[in-house]
C-alpha positions as CSV (number, residue, x, y, z in Angstrom):
1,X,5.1,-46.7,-5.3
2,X,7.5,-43.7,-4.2
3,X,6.2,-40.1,-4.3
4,X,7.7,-37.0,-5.7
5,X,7.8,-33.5,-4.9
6,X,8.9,-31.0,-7.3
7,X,10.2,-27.3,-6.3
8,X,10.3,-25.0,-8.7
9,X,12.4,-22.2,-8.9
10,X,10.1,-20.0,-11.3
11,X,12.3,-17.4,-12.7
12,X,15.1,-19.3,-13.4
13,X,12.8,-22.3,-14.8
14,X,10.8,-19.5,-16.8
15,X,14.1,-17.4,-18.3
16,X,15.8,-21.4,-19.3
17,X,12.5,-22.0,-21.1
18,X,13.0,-18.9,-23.2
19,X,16.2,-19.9,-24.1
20,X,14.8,-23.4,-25.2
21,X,12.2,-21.4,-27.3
22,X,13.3,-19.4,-30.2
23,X,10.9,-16.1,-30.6
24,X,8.0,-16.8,-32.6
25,X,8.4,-20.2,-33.1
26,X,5.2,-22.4,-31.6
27,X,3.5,-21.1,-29.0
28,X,6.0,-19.3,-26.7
29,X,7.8,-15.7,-27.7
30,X,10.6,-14.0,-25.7
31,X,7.6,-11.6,-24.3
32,X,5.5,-14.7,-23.4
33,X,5.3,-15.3,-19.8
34,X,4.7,-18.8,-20.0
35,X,4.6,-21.0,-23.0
36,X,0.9,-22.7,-23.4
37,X,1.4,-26.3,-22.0
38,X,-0.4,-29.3,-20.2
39,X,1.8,-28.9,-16.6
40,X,0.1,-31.6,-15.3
41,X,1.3,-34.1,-17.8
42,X,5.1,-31.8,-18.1
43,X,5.3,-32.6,-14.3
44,X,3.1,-36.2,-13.7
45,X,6.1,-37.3,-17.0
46,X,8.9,-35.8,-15.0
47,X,7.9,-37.7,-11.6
48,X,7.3,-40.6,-13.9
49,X,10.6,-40.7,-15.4
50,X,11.8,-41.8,-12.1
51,X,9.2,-44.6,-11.3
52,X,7.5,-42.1,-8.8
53,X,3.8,-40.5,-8.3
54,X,3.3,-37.1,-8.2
55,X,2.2,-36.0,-4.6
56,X,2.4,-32.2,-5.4
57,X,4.4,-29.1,-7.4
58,X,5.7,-26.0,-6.1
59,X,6.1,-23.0,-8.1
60,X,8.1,-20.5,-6.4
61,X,7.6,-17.0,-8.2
62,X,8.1,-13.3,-7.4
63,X,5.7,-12.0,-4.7
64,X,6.6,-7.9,-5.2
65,X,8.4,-6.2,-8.0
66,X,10.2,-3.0,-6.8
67,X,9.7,0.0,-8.5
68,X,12.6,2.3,-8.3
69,X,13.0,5.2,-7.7
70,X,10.1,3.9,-5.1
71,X,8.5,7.6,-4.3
72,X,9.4,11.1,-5.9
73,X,9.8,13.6,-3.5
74,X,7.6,16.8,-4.0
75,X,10.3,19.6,-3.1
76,X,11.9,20.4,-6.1
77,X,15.4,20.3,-5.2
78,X,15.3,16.6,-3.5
79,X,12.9,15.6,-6.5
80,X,16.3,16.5,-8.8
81,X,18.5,14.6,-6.5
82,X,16.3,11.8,-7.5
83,X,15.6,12.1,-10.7
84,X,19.3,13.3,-11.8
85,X,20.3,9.5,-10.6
86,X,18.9,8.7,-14.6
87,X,18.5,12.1,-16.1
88,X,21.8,13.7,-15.3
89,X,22.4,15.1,-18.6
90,X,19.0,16.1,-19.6
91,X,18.1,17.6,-16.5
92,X,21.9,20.1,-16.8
93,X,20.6,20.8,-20.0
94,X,18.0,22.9,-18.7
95,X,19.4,26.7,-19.0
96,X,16.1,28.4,-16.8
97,X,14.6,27.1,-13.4
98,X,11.0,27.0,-15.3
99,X,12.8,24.4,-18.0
100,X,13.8,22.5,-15.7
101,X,10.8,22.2,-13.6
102,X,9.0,21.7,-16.4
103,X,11.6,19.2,-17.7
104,X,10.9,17.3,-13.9
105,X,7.2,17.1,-14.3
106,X,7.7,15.5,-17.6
107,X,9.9,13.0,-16.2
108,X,8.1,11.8,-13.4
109,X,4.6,11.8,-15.4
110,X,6.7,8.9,-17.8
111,X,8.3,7.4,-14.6
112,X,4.6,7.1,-13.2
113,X,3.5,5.8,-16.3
114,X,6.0,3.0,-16.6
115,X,4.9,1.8,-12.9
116,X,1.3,1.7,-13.7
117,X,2.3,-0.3,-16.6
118,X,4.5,-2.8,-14.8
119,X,1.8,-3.4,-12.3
120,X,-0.5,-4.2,-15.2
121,X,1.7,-6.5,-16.0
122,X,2.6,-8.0,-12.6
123,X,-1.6,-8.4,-12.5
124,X,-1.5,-10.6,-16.1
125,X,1.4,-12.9,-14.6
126,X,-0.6,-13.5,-11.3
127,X,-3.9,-14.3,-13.4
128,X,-2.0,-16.4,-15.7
129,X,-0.5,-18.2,-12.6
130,X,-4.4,-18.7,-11.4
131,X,-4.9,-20.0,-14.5
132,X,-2.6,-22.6,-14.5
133,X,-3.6,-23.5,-10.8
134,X,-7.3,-23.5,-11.3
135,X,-6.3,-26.5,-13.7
136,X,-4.0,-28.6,-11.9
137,X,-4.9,-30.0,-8.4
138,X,-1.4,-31.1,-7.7
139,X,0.4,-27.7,-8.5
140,X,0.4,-24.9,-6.5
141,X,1.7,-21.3,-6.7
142,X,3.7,-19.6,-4.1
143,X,5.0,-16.4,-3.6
144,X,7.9,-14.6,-2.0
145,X,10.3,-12.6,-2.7
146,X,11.0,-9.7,-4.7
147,X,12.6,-7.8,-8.1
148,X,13.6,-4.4,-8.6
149,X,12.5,-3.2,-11.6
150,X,13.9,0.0,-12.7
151,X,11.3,2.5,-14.1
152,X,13.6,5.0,-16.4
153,X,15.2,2.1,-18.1
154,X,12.4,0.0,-17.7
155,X,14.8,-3.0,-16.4
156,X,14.9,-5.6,-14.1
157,X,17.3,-6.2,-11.4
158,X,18.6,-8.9,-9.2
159,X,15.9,-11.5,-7.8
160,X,15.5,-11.7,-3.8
161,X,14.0,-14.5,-3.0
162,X,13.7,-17.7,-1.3
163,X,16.2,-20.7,-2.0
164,X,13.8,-23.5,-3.2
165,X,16.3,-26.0,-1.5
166,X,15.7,-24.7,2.2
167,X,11.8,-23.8,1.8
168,X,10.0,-25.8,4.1
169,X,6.5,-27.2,3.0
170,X,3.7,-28.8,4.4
171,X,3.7,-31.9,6.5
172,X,3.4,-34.5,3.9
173,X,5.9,-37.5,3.3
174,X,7.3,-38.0,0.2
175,X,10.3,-40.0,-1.1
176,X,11.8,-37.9,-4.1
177,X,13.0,-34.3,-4.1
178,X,13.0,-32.8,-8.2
179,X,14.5,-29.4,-8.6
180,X,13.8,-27.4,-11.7
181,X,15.5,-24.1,-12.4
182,X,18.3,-23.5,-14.8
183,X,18.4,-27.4,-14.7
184,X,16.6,-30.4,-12.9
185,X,18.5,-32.0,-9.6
186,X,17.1,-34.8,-8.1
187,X,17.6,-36.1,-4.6
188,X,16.7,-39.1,-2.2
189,X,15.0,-37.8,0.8
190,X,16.3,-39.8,3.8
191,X,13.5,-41.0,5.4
192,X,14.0,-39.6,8.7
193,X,13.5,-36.0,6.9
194,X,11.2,-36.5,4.2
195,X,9.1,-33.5,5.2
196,X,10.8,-31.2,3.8
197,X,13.1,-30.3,1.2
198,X,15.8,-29.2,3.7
199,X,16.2,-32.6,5.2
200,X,16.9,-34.3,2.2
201,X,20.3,-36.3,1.3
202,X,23.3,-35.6,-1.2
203,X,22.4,-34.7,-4.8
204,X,21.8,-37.3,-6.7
205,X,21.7,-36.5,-10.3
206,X,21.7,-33.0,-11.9
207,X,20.7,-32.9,-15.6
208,X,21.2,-29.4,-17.4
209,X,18.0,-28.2,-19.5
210,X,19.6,-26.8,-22.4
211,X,21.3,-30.1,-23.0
212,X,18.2,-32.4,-22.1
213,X,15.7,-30.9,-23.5
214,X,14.8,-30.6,-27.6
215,X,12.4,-27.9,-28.7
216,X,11.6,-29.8,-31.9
């Protein structure tokens, strides 16, 4: 029987499954990380649907998020360069140099704040990741890359991370390449590079989630 690998672009897959999932319908909100599923059976069934085994899942996340500004200076003057980048207006507002010190230490006690939250929250996506592992043998989580993450607006920026089509993976042989992101390509491996994903042949079929898949 021919094996499959599937490479995961985790962002992308995660952000297309929020689309697919209303808020506050079954199991999976907008603020949900991950909707509660059986990812061994959602990825054995995908592998399936194309006569193949499973060999083994990758799911590429986000290894750092960003925080920006990344450090506040401590001189005052360079710490209202900084901060003026979001609080222009607030910080000109100021009519007295006590104000506006005291406006500055307001501002980077919330900007602190906000980044001690955010890496709260970058800890609950790892352990729900770990979860997920600990229960599947055949999925595994890696991490690189990076997102900035804006702590005054409390937004996140651009992904930087690796291109799950030239990420090289262990020495195993395998005759199927799956894709999953914003939609699922699939692709022959030719034989003679079937170690990794990099190696592969032409795209064979590309099939767009949001048309595939039903959430009833």
């Amino acid at each position: 029987m021919r094996r499959a690998c599937v490479f995961v672009d985790g962002e992308n897959f995660r952000h297309s499954l929020k689309h697919l999932f209303p808020s506050g319908r079954y199991s999976f909100g907008k603020g949900d990380y991950l909707p509660e599923a059986d990812w061994h059976a959602f990825f054995t069934s995908l592998a399936d649907g194309f006569d193949c085994e499973l060999l083994r899942a990758y799911w590429y996340v986000v290894e750092h998020v960003d925080c920006r500004p990344y450090k506040i200076p401590h001189e005052w003057d360079a710490k209202e360069r900084v901060l003026a980048r979001w609080y222009f207006d607030r910080i000109n507002a100021c009519s007295t140099e006590p104000d506006r010190h005291k406006l500055l230490k307001t501002l980077e006690r919330e900007l602190e704040e906000a980044r001690v939250a955010i890496e709260r929250r970058a800890r609950g996506w790892r352990e729900i990741q770990a979860g997920i592992e600990s229960h599947n043998d055949q999925l595994e989580f890696r991490r690189s890359g990076s997102i900035p993450y804006e702590l005054a607006t409390k937004q996140f920026g651009v992904e930087k991370g690796v291109d799950t089509y030239e990420v090289k993976v262990p020495n195993m042989t395998y005759d199927l390449w799956i894709g999953m992101g914003t939609e699922v390509g699939v692709e022959q491996v030719a034989s003679s590079a079937r170690n990794h994903p990099g190696g592969r042949a032409r795209p064979r079929r590309h099939q767009s989630w949001r048309h595939a898949v039903d959430p009833i």
